[in-house]
Backbone as CSV, one residue per row, in Angstrom:
resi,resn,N_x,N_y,N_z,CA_x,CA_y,CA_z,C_x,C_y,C_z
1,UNK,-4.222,-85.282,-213.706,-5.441,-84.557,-213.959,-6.558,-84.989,-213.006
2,UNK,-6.776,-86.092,-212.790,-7.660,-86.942,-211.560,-7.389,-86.283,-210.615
3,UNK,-6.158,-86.324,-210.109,-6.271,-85.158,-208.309,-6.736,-83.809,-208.947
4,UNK,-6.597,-83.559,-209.805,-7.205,-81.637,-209.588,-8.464,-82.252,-209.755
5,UNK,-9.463,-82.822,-210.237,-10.779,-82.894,-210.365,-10.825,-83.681,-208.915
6,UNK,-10.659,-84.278,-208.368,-10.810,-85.136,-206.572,-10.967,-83.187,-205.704
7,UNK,-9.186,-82.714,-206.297,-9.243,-81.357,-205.139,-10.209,-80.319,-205.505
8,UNK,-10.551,-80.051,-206.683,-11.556,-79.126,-207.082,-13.185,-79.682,-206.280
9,UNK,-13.315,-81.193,-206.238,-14.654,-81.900,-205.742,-14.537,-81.878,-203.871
10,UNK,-13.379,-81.634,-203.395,-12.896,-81.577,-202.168,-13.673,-80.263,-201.877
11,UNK,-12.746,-79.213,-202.684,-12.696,-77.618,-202.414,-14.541,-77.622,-202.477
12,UNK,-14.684,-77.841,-203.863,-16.504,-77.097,-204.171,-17.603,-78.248,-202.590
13,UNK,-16.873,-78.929,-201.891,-18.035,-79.854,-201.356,-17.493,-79.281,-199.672
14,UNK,-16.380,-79.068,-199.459,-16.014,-78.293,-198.166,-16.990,-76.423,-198.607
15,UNK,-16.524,-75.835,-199.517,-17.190,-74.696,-199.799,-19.102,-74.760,-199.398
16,UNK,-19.634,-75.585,-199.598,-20.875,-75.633,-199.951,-21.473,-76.228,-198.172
17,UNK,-20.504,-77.130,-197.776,-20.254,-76.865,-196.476,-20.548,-75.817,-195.461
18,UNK,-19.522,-74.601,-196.016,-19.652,-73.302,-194.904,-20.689,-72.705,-195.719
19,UNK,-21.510,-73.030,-196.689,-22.320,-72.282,-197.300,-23.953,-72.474,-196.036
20,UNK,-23.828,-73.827,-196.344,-25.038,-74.797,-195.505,-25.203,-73.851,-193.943
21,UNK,-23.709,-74.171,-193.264,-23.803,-73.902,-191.900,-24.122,-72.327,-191.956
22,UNK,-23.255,-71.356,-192.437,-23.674,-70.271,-193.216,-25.148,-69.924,-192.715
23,UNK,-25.454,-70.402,-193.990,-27.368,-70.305,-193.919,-27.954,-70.430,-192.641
24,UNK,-27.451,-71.550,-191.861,-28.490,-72.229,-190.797,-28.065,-71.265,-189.532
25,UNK,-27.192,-70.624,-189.540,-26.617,-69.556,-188.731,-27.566,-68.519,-188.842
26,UNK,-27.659,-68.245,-189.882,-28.940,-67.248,-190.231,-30.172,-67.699,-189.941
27,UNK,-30.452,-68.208,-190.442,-31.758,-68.634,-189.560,-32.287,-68.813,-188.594
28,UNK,-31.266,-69.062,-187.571,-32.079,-69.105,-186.321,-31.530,-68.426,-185.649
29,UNK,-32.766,-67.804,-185.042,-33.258,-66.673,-184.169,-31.877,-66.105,-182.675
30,UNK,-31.561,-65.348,-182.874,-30.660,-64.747,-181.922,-30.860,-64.850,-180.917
31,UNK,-30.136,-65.578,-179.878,-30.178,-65.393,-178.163,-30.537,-64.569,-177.536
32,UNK,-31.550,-64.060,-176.813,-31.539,-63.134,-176.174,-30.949,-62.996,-174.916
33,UNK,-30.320,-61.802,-174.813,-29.626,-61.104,-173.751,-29.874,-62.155,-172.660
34,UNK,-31.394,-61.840,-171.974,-31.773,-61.852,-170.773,-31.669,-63.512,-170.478
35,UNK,-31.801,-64.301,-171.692,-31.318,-65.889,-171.554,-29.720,-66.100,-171.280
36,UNK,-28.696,-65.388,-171.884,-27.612,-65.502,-171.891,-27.442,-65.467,-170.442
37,UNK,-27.634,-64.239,-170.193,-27.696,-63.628,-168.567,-27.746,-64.572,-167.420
38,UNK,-29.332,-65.467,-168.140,-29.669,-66.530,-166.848,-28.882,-67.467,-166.911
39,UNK,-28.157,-68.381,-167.900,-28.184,-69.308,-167.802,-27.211,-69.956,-167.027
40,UNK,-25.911,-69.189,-166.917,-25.086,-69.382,-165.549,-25.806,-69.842,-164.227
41,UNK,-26.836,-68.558,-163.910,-27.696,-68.665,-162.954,-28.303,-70.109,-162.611
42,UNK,-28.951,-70.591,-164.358,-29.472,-71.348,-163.783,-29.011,-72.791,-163.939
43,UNK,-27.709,-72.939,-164.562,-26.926,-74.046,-164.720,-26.114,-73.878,-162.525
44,UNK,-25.684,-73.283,-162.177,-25.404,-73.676,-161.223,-26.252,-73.829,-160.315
45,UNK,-27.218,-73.238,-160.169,-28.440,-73.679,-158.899,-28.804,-75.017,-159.288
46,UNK,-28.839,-75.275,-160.520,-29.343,-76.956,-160.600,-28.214,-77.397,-160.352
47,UNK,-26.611,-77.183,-160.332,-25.530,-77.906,-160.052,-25.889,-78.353,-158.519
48,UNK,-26.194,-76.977,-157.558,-26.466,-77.194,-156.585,-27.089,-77.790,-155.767
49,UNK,-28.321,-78.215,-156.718,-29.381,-78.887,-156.164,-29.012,-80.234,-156.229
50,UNK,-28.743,-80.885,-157.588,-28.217,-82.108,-157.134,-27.188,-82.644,-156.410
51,UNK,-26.234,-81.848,-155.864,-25.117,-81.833,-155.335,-25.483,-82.491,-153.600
52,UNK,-26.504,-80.896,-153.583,-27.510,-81.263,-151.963,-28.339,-82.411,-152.606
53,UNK,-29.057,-82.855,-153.178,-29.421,-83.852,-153.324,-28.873,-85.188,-153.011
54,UNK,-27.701,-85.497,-153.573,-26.816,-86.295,-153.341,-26.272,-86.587,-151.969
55,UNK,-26.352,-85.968,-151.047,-26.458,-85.919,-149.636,-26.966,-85.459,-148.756
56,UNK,-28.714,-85.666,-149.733,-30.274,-85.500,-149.059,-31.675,-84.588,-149.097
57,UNK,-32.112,-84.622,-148.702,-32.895,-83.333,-149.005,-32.607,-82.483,-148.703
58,UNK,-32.127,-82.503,-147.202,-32.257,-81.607,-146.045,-31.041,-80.798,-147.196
59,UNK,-29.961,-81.035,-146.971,-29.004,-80.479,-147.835,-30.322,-79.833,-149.255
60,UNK,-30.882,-80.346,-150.177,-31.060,-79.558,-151.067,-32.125,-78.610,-150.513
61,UNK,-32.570,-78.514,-149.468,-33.210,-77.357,-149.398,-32.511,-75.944,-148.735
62,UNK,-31.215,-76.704,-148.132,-29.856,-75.696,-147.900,-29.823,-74.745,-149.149
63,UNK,-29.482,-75.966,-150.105,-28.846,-75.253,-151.171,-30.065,-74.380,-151.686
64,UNK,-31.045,-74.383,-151.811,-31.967,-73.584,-151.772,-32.019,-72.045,-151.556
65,UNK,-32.069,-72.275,-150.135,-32.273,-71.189,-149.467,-31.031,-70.774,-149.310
66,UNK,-29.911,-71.392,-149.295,-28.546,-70.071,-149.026,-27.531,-70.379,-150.557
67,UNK,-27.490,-70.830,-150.952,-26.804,-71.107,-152.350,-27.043,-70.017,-153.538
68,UNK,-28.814,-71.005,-153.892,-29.704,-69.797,-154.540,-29.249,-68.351,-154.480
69,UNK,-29.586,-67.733,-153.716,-29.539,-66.085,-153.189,-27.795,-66.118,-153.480
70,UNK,-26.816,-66.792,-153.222,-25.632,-66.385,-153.220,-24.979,-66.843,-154.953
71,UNK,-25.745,-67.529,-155.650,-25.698,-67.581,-157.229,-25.780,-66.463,-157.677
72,UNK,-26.849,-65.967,-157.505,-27.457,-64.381,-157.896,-26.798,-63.691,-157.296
73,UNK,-26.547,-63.442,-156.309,-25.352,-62.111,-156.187,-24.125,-62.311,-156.700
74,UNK,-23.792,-63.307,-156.710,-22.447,-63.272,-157.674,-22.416,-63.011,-159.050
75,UNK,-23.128,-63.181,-159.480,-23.966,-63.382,-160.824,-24.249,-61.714,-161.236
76,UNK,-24.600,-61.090,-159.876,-25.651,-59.666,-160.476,-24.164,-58.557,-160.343
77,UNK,-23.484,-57.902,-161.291,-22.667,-57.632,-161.404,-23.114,-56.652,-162.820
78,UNK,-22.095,-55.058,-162.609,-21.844,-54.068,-163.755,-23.757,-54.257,-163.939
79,UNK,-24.451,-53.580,-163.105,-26.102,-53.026,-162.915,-27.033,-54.227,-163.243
80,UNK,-26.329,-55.856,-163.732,-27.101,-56.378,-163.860,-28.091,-57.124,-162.404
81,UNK,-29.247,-57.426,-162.373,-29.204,-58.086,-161.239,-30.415,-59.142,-161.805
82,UNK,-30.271,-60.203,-160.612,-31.088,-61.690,-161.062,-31.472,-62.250,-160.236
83,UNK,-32.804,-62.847,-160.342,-33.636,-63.880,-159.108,-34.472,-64.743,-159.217
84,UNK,-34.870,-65.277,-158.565,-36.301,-66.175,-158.643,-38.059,-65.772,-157.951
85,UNK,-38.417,-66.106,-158.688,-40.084,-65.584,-158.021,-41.294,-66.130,-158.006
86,UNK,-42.433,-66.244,-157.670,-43.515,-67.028,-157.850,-44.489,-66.924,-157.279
87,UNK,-45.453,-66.941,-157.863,-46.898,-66.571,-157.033,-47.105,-67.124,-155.835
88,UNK,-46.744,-67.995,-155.588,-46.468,-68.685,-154.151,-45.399,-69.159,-153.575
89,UNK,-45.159,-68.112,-152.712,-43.807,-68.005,-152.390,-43.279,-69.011,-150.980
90,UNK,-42.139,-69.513,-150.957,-41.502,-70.328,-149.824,-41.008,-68.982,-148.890
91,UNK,-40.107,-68.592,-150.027,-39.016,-67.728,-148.983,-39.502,-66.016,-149.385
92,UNK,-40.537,-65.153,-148.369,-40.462,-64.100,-148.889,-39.484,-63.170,-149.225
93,UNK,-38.303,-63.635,-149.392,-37.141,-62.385,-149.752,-36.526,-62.477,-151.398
94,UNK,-37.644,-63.637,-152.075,-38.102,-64.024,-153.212,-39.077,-63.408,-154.056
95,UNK,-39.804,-62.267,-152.943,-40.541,-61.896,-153.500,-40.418,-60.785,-155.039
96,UNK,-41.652,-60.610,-155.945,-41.332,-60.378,-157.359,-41.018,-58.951,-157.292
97,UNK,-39.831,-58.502,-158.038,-39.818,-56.910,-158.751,-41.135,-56.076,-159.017
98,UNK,-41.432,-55.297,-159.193,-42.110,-53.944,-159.997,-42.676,-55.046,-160.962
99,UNK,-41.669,-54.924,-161.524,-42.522,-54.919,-163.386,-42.235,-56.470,-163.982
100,UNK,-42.179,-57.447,-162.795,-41.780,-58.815,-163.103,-43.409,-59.201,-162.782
101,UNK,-44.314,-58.399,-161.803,-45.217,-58.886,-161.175,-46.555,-59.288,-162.693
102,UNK,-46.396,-58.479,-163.625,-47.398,-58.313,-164.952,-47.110,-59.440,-165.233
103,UNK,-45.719,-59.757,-165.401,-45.597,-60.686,-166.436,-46.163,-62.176,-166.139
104,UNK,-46.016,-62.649,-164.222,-46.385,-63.189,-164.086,-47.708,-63.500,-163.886
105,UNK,-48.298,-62.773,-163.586,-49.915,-62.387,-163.706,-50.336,-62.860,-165.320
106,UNK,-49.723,-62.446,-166.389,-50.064,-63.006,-167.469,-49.695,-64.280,-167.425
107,UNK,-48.600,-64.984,-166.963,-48.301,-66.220,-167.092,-49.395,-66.735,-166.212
108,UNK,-49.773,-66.671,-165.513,-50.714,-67.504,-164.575,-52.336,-67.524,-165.337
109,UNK,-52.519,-66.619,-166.152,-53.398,-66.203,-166.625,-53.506,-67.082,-168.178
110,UNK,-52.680,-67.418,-169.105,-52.125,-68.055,-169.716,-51.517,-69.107,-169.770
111,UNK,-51.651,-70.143,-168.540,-50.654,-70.953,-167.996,-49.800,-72.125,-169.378
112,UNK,-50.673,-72.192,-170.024,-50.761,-73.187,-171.446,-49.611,-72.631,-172.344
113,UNK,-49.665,-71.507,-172.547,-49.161,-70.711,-173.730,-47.857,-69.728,-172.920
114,UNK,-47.196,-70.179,-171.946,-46.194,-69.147,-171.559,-44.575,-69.261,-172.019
115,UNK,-44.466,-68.071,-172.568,-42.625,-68.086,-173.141,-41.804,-66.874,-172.405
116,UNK,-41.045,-67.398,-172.113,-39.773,-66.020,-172.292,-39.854,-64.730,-172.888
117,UNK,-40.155,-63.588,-171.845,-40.461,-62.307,-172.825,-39.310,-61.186,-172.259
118,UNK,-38.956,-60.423,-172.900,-38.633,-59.394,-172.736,-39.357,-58.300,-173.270
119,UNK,-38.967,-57.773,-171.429,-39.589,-55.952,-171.077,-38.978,-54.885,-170.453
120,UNK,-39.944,-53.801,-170.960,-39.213,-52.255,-169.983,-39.306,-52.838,-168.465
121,UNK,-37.929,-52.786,-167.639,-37.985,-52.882,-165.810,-38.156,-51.380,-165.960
122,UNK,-38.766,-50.592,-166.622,-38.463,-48.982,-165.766,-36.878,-48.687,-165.865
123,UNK,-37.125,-47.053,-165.552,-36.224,-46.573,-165.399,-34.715,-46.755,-165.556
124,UNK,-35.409,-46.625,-167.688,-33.704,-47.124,-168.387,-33.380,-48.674,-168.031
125,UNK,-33.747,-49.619,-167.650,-33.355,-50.881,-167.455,-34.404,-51.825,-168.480
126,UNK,-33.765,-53.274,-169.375,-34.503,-53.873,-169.932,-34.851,-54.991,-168.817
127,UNK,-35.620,-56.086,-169.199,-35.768,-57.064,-168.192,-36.379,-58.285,-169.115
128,UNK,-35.687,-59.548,-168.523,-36.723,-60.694,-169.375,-36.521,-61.390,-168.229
129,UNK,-37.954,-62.410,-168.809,-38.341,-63.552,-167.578,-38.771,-64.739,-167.949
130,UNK,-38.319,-65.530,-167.367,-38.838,-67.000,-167.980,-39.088,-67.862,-167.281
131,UNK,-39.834,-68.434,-167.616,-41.110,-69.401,-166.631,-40.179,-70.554,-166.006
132,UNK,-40.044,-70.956,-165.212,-40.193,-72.128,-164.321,-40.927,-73.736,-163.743
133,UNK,-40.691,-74.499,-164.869,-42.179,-75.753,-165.107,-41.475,-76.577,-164.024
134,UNK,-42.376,-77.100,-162.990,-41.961,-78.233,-162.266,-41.428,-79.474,-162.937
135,UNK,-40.450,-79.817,-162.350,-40.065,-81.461,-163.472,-40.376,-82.144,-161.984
136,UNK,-40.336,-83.242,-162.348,-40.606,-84.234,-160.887,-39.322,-84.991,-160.388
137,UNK,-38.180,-84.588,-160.822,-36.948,-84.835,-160.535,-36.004,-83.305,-160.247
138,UNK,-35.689,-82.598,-159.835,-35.790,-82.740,-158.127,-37.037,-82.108,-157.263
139,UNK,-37.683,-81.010,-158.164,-38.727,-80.292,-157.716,-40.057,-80.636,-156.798
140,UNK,-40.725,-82.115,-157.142,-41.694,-81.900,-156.215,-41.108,-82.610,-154.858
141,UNK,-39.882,-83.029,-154.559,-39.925,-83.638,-153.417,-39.957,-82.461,-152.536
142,UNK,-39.541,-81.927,-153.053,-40.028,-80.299,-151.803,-40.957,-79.640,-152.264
143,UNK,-41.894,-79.570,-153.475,-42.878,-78.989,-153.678,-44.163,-79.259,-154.325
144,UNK,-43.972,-80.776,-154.666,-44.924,-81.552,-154.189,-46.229,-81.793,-153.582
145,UNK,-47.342,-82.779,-154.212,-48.711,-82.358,-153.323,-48.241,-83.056,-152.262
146,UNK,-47.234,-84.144,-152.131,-47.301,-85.213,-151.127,-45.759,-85.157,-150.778
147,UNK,-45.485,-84.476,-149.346,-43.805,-84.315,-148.555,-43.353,-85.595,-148.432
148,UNK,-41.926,-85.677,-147.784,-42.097,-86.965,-146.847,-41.707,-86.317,-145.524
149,UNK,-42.052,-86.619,-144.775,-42.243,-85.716,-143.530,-40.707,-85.183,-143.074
150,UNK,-39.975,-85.892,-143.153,-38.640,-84.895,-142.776,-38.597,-83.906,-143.296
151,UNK,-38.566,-84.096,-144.889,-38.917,-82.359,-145.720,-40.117,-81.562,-145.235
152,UNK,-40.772,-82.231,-144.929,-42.340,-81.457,-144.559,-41.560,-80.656,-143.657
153,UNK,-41.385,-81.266,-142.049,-40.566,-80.870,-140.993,-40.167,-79.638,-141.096
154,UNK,-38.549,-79.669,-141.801,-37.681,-79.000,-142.727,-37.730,-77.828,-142.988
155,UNK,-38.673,-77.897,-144.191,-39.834,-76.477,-144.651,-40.411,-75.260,-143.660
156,UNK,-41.006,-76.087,-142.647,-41.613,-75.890,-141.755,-41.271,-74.957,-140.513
157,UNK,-40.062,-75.923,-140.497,-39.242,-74.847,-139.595,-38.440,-73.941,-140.344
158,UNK,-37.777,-74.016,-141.639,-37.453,-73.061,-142.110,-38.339,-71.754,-142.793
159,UNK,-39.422,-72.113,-142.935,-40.814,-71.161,-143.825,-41.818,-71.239,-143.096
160,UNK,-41.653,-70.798,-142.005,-43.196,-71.157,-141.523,-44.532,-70.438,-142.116
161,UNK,-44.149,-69.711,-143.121,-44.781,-68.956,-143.868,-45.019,-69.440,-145.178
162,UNK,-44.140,-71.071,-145.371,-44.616,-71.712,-146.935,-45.937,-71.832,-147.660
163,UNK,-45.903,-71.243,-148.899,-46.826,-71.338,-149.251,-46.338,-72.448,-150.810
164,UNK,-45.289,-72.873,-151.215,-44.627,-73.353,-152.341,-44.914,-75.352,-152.586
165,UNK,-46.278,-75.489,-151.769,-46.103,-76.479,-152.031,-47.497,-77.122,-152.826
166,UNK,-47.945,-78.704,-153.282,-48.915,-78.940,-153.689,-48.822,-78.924,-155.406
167,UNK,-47.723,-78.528,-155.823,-47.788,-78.582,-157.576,-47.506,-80.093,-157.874
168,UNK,-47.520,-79.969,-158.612,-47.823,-81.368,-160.274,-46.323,-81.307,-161.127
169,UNK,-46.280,-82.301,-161.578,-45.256,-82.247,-162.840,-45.548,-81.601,-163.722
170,UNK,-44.397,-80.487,-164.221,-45.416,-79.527,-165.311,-45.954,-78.253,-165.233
171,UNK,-46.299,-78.088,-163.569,-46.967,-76.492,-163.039,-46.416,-75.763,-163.430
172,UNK,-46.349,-74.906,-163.446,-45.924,-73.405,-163.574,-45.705,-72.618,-161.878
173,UNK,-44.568,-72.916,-161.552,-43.844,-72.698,-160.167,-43.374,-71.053,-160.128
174,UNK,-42.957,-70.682,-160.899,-42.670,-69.316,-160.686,-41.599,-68.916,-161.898
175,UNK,-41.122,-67.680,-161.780,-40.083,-67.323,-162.930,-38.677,-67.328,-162.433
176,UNK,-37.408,-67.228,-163.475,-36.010,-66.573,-163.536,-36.508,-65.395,-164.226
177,UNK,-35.734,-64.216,-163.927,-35.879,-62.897,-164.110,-34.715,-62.002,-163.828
178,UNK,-34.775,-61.199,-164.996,-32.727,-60.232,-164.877,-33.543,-59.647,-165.288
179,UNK,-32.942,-58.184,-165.071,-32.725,-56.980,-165.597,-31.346,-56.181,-165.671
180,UNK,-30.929,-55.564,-166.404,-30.074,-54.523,-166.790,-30.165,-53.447,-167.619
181,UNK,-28.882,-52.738,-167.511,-29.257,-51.353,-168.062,-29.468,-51.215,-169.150
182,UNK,-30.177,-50.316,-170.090,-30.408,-50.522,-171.056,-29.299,-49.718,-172.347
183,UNK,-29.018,-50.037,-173.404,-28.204,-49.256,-173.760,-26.665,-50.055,-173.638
């Protein structure tokens, strides 16, 4: 009689179990699309970066500039497509979408209070975007108030048009941004 009251205290305490997880499943808030979307994106560009990191700057600003761009096209597949952007741009072929440009305008405008939103891209396509905070591991050594001159160099000859440098730990550097079709 002891094991059926142990297996009945087994059964009702495993039950109450999937009840718990159950619940907490419910509760929190559904993934959105446009995060799902990025996060490939942005799990391998940081693969990349430390990778070039690991054998220098010069390398992570490779991976940068030709990695980056080749994440996202692999990535932008069946009408989806994906990039990076920012009010101050390194590489103009970075520059922002249509209807990515509001959002960042509000983010800059808001710098304190910025989240992940999803919006109409126009023409039947949804779009979300999400901010970009400098961390100081790997970000300011290339974007940074203070280079070290090989990167300075670097930049220099690769952007002579840089404008991506001078942020803080924390700034607000620019967005990730997808869109796809809607429907």
């Amino acid at each position: 009689m002891s094991g059926k009251v142990i297996l009945r205290a087994k059964t009702l305490a495993a039950m109450a179990g999937v009840l718990v997880f159950t619940l907490a499943q419910a509760e929190s808030p559904p993934v959105p699309l446009g995060a799902e979307l990025l996060k490939p994106f942005k799990q391998q560009l940081m693969g990349a970066l430390k990778a070039g990191l690991q054998e220098g700057p010069d390398q992570a600003i490779e991976a940068c500039k030709v990695k980056a761009p080749e994440i996202a096209a692999s990535l932008s597949l069946d009408g989806v497509e994906m990039g990076r952007t920012s009010h101050r741009l390194r590489n103009p072929d970075n520059a922002a979408p249509e209807w990515v440009k509001p959002v960042l305008h509000d983010y800059l405008d808001n710098e304190a209070e910025v989240h992940p939103v999803e919006v109409s891209a126009g023409e039947g396509r949804m779009g979300y975007v999400e901010p970009i905070r400098m961390q100081a591991t790997p970000c300011l050594m290339c974007h940074g108030e203070v280079l070290a001159p090989a990167v300075a160099e670097k930049i220099a000859v690769l952007y002579p048009e840089d404008r991506a440098t001078g942020f803080g730990d924390g700034d607000l550097r620019g967005v990730f941004w997808v869109s796809w079709p809607e429907g």
